[in-house]
C-alpha positions in Angstrom: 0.0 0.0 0.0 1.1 3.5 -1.0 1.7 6.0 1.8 0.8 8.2 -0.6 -2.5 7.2 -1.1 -5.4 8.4 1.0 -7.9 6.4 -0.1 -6.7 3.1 0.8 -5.2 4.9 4.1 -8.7 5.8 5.0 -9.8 2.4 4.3 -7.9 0.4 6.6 -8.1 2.2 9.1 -11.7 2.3 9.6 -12.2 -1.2 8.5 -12.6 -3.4 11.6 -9.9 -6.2 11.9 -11.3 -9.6 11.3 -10.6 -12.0 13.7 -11.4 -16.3 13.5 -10.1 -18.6 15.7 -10.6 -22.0 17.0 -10.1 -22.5 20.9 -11.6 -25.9 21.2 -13.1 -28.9 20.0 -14.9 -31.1 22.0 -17.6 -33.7 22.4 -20.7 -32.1 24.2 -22.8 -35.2 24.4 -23.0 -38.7 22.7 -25.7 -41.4 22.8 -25.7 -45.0 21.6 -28.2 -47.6 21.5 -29.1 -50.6 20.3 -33.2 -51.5 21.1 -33.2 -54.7 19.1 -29.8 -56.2 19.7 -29.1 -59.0 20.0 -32.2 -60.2 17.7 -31.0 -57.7 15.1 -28.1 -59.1 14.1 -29.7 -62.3 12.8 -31.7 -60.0 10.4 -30.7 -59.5 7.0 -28.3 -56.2 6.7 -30.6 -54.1 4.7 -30.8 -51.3 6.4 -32.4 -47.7 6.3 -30.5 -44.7 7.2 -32.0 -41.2 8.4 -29.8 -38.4 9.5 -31.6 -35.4 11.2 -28.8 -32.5 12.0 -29.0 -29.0 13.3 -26.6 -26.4 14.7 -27.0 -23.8 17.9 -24.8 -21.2 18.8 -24.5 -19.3 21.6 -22.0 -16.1 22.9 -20.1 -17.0 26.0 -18.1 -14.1 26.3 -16.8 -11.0 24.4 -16.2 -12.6 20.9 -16.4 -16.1 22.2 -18.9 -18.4 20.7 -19.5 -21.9 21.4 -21.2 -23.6 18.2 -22.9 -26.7 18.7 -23.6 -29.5 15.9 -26.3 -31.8 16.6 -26.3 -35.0 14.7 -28.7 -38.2 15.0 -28.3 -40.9 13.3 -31.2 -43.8 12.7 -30.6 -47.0 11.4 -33.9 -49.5 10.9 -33.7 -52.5 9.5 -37.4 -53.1 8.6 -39.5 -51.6 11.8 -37.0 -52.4 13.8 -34.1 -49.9 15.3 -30.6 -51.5 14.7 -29.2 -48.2 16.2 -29.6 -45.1 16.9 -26.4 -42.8 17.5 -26.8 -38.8 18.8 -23.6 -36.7 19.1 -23.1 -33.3 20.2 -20.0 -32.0 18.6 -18.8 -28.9 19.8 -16.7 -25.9 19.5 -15.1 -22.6 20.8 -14.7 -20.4 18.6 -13.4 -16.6 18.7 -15.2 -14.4 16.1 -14.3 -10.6 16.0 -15.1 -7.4 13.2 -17.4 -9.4 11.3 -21.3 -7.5 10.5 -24.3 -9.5 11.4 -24.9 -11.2 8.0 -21.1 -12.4 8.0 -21.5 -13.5 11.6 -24.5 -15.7 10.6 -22.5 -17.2 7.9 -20.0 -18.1 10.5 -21.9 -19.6 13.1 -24.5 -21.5 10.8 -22.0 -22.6 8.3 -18.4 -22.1 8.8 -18.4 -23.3 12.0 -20.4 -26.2 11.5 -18.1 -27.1 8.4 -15.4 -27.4 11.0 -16.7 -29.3 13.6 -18.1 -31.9 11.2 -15.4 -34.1 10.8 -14.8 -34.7 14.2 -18.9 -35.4 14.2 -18.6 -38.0 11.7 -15.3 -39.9 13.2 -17.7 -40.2 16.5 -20.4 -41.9 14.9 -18.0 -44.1 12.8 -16.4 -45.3 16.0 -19.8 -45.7 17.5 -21.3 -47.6 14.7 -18.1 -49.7 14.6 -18.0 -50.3 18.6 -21.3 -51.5 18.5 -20.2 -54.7 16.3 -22.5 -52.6 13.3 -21.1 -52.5 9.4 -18.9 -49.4 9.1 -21.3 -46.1 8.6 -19.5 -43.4 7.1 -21.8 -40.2 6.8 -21.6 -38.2 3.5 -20.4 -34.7 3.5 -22.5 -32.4 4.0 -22.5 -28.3 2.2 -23.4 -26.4 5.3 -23.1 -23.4 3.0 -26.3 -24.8 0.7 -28.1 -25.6 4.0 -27.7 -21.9 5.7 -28.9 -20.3 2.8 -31.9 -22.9 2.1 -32.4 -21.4 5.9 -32.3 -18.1 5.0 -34.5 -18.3 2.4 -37.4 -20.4 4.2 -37.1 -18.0 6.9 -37.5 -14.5 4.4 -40.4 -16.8 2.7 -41.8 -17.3 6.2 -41.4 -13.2 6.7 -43.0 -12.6 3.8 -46.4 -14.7 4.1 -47.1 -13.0 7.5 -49.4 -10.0 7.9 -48.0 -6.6 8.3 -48.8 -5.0 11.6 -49.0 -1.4 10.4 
């Protein structure tokens, strides 16, 4: 940058400094069960998979956020439960000079997109622990998600009356 230049003087110096980092990592909560076992391992392995996931965040400090993914995991084989496996994978994260669209971005996506991983090595080792075929979960585009969010809830804003 140019000394010289006032423009991009002015510029960074009122720009806020943006600040991201990851303080920890950790597994909130995790749940595993097997209702049918041992009677469902004589059934034939055809099983059917449904994955319900959601995200919180919360402030827990200046600039310190905890960000919590919430992923369960059911596994029927017919109308039976083989197994059903909840994890609460969780994070600390210090966010600072972002505006309120960029911080929703961060705590319902790019936060999420980094505590995933360690989500879906949980479940694997559950799944495998409990003497279950391997389950490895499919990535996920948190970034597609938040703005499908986005736009339900501006759809949502739209359809309700206005209170004039």
């Amino acid at each position: 940058m140019s000394e010289n230049d006032p423009q991009s003087a002015a510029t960074s110096n009122n720009a806020p400094e943006q600040e991201f980092g990851l303080q920890r990592i950790y597994t909130k909560d995790i749940s595993f069960e097997t209702p049918n076992s041992p009677d469902v391992f004589t059934q034939d392995w055809k099983p059917e998979i449904s994955m319900n996931m959601q995200t919180a965040s919360k402030s827990i400090g200046a600039d310190v956020y905890e960000v919590v993914l919430h992923m369960t995991l059911t596994c029927k084989i017919g109308e039976k439960t083989a197994y059903l496996c909840e994890v609460q994978q969780a994070g600390i994260f210090g966010v600072r000079g972002f505006n309120e669209a960029e911080m929703g971005h961060m705590m319902g996506a790019y936060c999420p997109n980094v505590l995933f991983p360690f989500a879906r090595e949980v479940i694997s080792d559950l799944v495998s622990k409990g003497s279950f075929p391997q389950m490895v979960v499919s990535p996920v585009n948190f970034d597609a998600l938040y703005q499908q969010q986005l736009q339900q809830q501006a759809s949502q804003k739209e359809g309700q009356p206005s209170t004039h």
